[in-house]
N, C-alpha and C positions, 0 to 999 in steps of 0.2 A: 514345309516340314510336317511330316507326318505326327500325329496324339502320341504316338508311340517314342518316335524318336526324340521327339521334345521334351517327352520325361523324363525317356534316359539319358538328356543333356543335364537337363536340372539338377535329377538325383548324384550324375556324376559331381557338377559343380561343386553341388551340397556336403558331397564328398571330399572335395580335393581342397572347398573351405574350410572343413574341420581339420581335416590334415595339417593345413597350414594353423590354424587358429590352435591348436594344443599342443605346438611346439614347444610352450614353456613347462612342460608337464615334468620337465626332469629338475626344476626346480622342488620340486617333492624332495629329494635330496636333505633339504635342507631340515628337514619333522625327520631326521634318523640319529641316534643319540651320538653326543659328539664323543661319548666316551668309548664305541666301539669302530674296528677301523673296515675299511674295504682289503682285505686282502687275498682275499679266495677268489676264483673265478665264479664258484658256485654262488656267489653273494652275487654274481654279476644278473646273473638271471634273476633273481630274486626284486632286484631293487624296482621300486615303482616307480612308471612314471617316464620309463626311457623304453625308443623304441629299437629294435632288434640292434638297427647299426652302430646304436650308442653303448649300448652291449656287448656288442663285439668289442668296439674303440677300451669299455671298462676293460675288458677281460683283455688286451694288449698291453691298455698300460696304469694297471692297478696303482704302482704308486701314486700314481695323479689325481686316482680317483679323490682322497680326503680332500687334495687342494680343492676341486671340483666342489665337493661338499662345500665348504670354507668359503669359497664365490658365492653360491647359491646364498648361503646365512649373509655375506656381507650386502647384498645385494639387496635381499629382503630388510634385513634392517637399516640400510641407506635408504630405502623407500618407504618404509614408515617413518624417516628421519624430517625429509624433508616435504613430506605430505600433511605430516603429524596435525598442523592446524587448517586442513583444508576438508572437504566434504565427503570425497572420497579420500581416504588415509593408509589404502593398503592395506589394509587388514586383510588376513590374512584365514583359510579355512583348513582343516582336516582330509579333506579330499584333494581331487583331482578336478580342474586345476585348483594350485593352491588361493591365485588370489582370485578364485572364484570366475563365474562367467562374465565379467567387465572385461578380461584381457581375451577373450574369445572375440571381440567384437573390436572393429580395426580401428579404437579411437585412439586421441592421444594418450590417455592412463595408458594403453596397450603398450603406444611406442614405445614409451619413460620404461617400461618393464621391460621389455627385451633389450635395449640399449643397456639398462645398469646393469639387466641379467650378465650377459656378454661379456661387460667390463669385469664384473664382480669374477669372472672366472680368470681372463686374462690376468685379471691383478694378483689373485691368490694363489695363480701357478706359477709367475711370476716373483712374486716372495718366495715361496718353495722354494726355486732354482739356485736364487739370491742366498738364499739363510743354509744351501747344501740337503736340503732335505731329499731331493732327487740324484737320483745315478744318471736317468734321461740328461738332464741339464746343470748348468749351473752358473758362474759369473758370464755379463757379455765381454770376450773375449777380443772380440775385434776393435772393445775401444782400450786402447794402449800407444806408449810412446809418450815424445816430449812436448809440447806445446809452446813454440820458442816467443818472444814479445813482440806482437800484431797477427799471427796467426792462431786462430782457434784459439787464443786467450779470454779472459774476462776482463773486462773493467776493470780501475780500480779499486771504483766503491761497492764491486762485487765480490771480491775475496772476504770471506769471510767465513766462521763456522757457525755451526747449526747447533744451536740449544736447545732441550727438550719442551719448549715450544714453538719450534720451528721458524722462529724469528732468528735472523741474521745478525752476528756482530762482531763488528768492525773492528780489524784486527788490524793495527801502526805497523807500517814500514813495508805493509805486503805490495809483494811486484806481480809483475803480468803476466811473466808465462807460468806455466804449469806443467807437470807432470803427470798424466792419463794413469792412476795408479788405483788399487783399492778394489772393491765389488762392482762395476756396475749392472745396473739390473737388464736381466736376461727378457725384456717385453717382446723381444722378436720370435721367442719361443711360446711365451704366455699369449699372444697375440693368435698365434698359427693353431698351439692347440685350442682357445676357444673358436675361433673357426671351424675347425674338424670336427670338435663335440657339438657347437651350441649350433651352428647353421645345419649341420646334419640334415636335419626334414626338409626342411624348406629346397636344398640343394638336391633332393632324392626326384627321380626322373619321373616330369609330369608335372613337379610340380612349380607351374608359372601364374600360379594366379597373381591377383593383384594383394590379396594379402601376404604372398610368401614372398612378393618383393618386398613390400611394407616392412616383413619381418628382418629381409635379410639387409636392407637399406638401416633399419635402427638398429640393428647388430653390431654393423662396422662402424654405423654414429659413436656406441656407447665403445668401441674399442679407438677409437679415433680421442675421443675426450679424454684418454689417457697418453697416447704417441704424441696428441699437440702439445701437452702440458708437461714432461720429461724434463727434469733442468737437472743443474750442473749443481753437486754439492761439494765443498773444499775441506781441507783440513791442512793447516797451515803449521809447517813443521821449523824447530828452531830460537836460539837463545831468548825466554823472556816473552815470545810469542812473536819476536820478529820476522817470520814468515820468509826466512832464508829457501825454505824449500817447501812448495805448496805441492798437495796430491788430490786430483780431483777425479769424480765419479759421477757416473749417469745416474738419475736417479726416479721413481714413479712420484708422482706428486702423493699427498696423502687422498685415502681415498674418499674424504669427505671433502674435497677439492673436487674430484669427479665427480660426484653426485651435486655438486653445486653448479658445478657447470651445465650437466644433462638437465636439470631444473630450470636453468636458464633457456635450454634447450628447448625445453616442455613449453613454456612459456608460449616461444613464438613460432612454436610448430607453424610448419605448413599441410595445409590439406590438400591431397593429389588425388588422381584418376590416372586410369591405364589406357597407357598410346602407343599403337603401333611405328615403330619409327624406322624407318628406311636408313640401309648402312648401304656397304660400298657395292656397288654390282645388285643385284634384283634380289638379296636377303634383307631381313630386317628381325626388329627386335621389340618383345614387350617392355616398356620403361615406363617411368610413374614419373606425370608433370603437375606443376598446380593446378587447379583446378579453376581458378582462379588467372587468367592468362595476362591480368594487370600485373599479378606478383610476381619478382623476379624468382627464377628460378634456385631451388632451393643446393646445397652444398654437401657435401658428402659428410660432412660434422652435424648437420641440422636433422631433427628430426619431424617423420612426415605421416600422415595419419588419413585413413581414408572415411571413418565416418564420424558425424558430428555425436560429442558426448552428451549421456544424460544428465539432469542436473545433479544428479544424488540425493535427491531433498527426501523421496519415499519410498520405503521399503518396497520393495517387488522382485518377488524370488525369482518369476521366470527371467530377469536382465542381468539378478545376480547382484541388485543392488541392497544395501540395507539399510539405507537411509541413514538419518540426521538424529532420530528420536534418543535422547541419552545421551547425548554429545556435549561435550564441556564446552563452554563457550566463554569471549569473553566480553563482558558487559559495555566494558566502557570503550573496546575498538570500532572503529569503522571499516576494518580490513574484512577478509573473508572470513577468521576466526572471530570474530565481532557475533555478538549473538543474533543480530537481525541478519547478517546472512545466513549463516550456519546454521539455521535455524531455522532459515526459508520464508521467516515472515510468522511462522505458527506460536511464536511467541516461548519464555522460557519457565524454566520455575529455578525458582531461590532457597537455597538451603544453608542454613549457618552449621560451621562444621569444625571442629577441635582439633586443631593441629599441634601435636609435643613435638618440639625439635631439642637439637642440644645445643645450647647457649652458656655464656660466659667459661669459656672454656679456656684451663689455667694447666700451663706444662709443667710437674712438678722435679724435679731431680732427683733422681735419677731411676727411670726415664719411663713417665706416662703422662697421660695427659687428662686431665679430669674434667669433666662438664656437669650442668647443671640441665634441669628439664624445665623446658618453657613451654609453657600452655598460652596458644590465641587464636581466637576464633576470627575465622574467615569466611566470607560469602562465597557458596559454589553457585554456579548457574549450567543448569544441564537443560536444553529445546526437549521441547514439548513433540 
């Protein structure tokens, strides 16, 4: 291969890298005030952060855009949720991309983000549909009818209703079959349009690297940790709570159930590389295998990652990392918020610090509730 051609393979690459690597740029979405809405097409051009074809998809279907918005926010803050004591935390920048140059680069933080991204959108257009806020869509329609005793029924000890802790309880005399009645959630619509919006780039002609599988591979992971987890919610109708007549509904899990899951996820990523693999007749196909060919092959729920992460421990603008230095820690763990990891070994500093809370707090009639201010001093430890 000629000096010439060889570059402009490179440059190409380097190209069709970036392309894939700032797919998540429409997470920007989420830094636009919640108090104004998308409803002009002219807003469509404006927004940053999306490229042409997601622009066009705005300008189609405007109502969806806020749900769109509402994904992106729930997303980001289920990612600083369950990052919160770990090295990198998600934090998040002012620019493009939002959570800076770590999710440019194909490691597992990458995967975690486009997986929740994905989810976070499926779920919030999802509610929409659910709660009537769309014309597009609304209840899923297709689950209805009676559910007679051993078919498509529940358990026993599964009738039951849903208290606003989402703990189950157990309601005397309920029987088995059911009646398919009530909302359930429309996920087959929420599913489809984050497909269409979020894989958008990655699915645009050309583009097959091994990152835009990466990406589109933890797409359907994080829209997958939602369709696995769907269960059945009851509400059990009749004398005294005897549960003469039950009504049941499909339902999304909460979405701090998804993000626990995708963490789990995160956890025991697999790492892959790109293999040519041979299908029926003399085509074939780029697919992403472990890398690793002792490890079994990973699942369309698991998430996969192609290069190994930094440690986080020092600032360094060109990777986009910013380190540990100022990071609360805590003293007396041994896990990774423990101050000797978190902290990389550099040691921490100790600072005593005055906390007022409100304490002894007495409900007076009729009707408020009066406290007291308590002052006590705490030890902070923030890595050096």
């Amino acid at each position: 291969m000629s000096p010439c051609r060889y570059l402009l393979r490179s440059l190409l690459l380097l190209i069709l890298a970036a392309f894939s690597a700032n797919a998540s740029n429409w997470l920007y979405l989420a830094k636009l005030s919640s108090v104004g809405s998308i409803s002009e097409e002219e807003t469509c051009e404006k927004l940053k952060g999306l490229i042409q074809r997601q622009v066009q998809m705005c300008k189609r279907n405007l109502e969806v855009m806020d749900s769109v918005r509402r994904g992106a926010q729930l997303a980001i803050e289920e990612c600083q949720f369950q990052f919160r004591n770990r090295r990198w935390n998600c934090s998040t920048l002012d620019g493009l991309p939002v959570f800076g140059k770590v999710v440019t680069q194909g490691t597992r933080e990458a995967a975690f983000v486009y997986a929740i991204s994905s989810a976070g959108v499926a779920f919030a257009v999802t509610r929409a549909c659910s709660s009537g806020e769309l014309d597009k869509c609304g209840c899923d329609r297709t689950v209805h009818g009676v559910s007679p005793q051993g078919k498509e029924s529940l358990p026993r000890a599964s009738c039951h209703r849903q208290d606003a802790s989402d703990e189950p309880t157990q309601t005397p005399g309920c029987f088995l079959g059911f009646q398919w009645s009530g909302c359930s959630d429309n996920i087959a619509y929420g599913v489809a349009f984050s497909q269409s919006f979020v894989d958008v780039r990655e699915r645009s002609k050309g583009a097959s690297s091994s990152r835009a599988l990466m990406n589109l591979h933890n797409n359907e992971a994080g829209r997958k940790a939602i369709l696995s987890h769907m269960r059945v919610e009851c509400k059990c109708h009749g004398v005294s709570g005897s549960c003469e007549v039950k009504t049941c509904w499909k339902a999304m899990p909460p979405f701090r159930k998804v993000g626990n899951v995708l963490k789990e996820k995160f956890d025991g990523a697999t790492e892959v590389e790109q293999q040519q693999q041979r299908r029926g007749g003399s085509s074939s196909a780029k697919v992403l295998v472990p890398k690793n060919s002792q490890f079994k092959p990973h699942t369309d729920e698991d998430l996969v990652y192609l290069d190994s992460s930094p440690d986080f421990c020092d600032h360094d603008a060109r990777s986009g990392v910013l380190g540990t230095g100022g990071r609360h820690c805590n003293k007396t763990s041994k896990a990774i918020d423990g101050c000797e990891l978190m902290c990389c070994g550099r040691g921490f500093h100790t600072d005593e610090v005055e906390l007022v809370e409100r304490c002894s707090c007495k409900f007076h009639w009729c009707c408020f509730v009066k406290c007291k201010q308590c002052h006590r001093v705490v030890e902070m430890h923030t890595c050096r």
